[in-house]
C-alpha positions in Angstrom: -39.8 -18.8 8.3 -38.6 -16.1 5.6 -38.1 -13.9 8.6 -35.4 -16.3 10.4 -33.5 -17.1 6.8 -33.4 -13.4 6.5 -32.4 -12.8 9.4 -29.7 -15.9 9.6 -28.8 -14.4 5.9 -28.2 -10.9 7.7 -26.0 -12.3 10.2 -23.4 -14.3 7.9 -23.2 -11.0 5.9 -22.1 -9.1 8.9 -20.0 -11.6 10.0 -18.3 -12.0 6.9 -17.8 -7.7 6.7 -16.2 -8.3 9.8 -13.7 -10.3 8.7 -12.7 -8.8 5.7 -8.9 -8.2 6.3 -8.0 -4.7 5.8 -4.7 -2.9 6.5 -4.0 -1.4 10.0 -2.5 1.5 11.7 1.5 1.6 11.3 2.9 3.0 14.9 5.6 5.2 12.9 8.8 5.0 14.8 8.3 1.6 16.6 6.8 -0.8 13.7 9.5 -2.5 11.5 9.3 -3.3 7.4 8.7 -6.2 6.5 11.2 -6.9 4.0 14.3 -4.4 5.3 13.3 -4.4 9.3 14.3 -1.1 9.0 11.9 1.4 11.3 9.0 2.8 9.3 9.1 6.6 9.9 7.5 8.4 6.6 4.1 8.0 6.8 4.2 9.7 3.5 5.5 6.5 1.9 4.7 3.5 3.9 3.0 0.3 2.5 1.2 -2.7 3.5 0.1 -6.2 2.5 -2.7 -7.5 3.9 -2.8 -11.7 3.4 -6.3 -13.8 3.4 -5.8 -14.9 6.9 -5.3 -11.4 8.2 -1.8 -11.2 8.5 -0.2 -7.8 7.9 2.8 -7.1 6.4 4.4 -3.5 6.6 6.5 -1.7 4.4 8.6 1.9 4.8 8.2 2.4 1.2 6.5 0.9 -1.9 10.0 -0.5 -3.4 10.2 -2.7 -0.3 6.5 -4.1 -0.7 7.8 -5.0 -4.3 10.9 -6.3 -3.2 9.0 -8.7 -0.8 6.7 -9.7 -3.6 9.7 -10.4 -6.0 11.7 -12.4 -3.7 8.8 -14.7 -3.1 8.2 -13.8 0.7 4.3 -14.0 0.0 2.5 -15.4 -3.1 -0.1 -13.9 -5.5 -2.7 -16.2 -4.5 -2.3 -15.7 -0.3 -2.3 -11.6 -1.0 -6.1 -10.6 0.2 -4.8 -6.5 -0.6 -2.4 -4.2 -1.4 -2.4 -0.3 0.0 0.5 2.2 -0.2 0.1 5.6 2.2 -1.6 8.8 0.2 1.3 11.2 -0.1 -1.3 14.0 -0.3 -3.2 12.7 3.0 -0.2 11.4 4.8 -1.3 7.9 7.0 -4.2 7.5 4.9 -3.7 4.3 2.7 -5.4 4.1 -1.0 -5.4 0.5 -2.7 -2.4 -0.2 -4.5 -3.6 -0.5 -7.8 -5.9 2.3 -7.6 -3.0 4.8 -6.9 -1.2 7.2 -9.4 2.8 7.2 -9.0 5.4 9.8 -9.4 8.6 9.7 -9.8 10.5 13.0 -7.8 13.8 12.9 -7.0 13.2 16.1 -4.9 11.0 14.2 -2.3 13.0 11.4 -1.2 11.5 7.7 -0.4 13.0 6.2 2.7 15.0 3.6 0.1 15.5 5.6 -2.7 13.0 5.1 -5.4 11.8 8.4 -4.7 8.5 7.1 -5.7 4.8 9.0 -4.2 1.8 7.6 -4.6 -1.7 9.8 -4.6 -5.7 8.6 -4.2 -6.1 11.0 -7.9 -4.6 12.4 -10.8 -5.3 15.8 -9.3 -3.3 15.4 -6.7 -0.4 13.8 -8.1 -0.8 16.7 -11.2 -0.8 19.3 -8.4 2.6 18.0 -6.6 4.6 17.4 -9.8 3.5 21.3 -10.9 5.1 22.3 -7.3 8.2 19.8 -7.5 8.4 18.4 -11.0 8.8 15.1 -11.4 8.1 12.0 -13.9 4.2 10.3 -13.9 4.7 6.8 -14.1 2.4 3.3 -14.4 2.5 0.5 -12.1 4.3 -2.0 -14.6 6.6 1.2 -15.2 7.1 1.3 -11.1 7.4 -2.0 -11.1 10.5 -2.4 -13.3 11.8 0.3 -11.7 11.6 -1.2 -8.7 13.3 -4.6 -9.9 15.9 -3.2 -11.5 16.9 -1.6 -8.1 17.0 -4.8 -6.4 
C-alpha cells in the first residue's frame, strides 16, 4: 500500500512540474509586444509575462512589460512570472526580479529607456566598464519607466 501512495504521490508531482508555466521562445521578427504590437526584434531586450493559466505575454523591451502592468492589462494576483532577456546571453531569459539593470544611453532599448538587464552583478559591472552607464534598482527602473509613459 505505501508503494501505490508513493507512487500516486510521484505522479501528481510530475504532473504538477509539468505544468508549471514558464516563459517561451519569442520568434524575433514575427512575434508582436504585447502592450505596443510593435515586432519584437532585440532579443537583447525582450520581456515576458507568464500568467497562472499559461498565457504568455511578450514584450520588445522591459518599459513595455511595465507599461502593461501599469495600465492594468494584467493584475498582480493572475501574474504566475516575470523574465526580461539576459543582455549578456542574448535570448536567454533570467527572472525579473532576480536581474541587475543598467541604464546606457549608448546601447539603445527598442523604446527608449535604454534599460539592459544581466543574470549577475559581474556582468552588468563588466558592460558598464566597456560602455558606461548608470546601475539602477527595480523601484528605481520602475519610476523610470512610469514617468515615461
Amino acid at each position: 500500500m505505501k508503494a501505490i501512495n508513493f507512487l500516486i504521490s510521484l505522479s501528481v508531482l510530475f504532473y504538477l512540474m509539468g505544468c508549471t508555466p514558464k516563459p517561451e521562445e519569442i520568434n524575433y521578427g514575427s512575434d508582436a509586444c504585447s502592450y505596443c504590437k510593435m515586432n519584437i526584434t532585440d532579443n537583447k531586450f525582450a520581456a515576458e509575462i507568464v500568467s497562472n493559466k499559461s498565457k504568455i505575454f511578450k514584450f520588445d523591451s522591459i518599459e513595455c512589460l511595465l507599461a502593461f502592468k501599469f495600465e492594468k492589462s494584467i493584475s498582480q494576483e493572475e501574474i504566475n512570472s516575470e523574465w526580461v532577456c539576459d543582455f549578456s546571453n542574448p535570448g536567454k531569459f533570467i527572472e525579473l526580479h532576480n536581474a541587475y539593470y543598467l541604464q546606457n544611453d549608448e546601447l539603445r532599448s527598442p523604446m527608449g529607456l535604454n534599460v539592459l538587464c544581466t543574470s549577475t552583478k559581474e556582468k552588468l559591472d563588466q558592460i558598464k566598464k566597456n560602455y558606461g552607464g548608470t546601475e539602477i534598482s527595480f523601484s528605481e527602473l520602475k519610476k523610470l519607466a512610469e514617468e515615461d509613459l
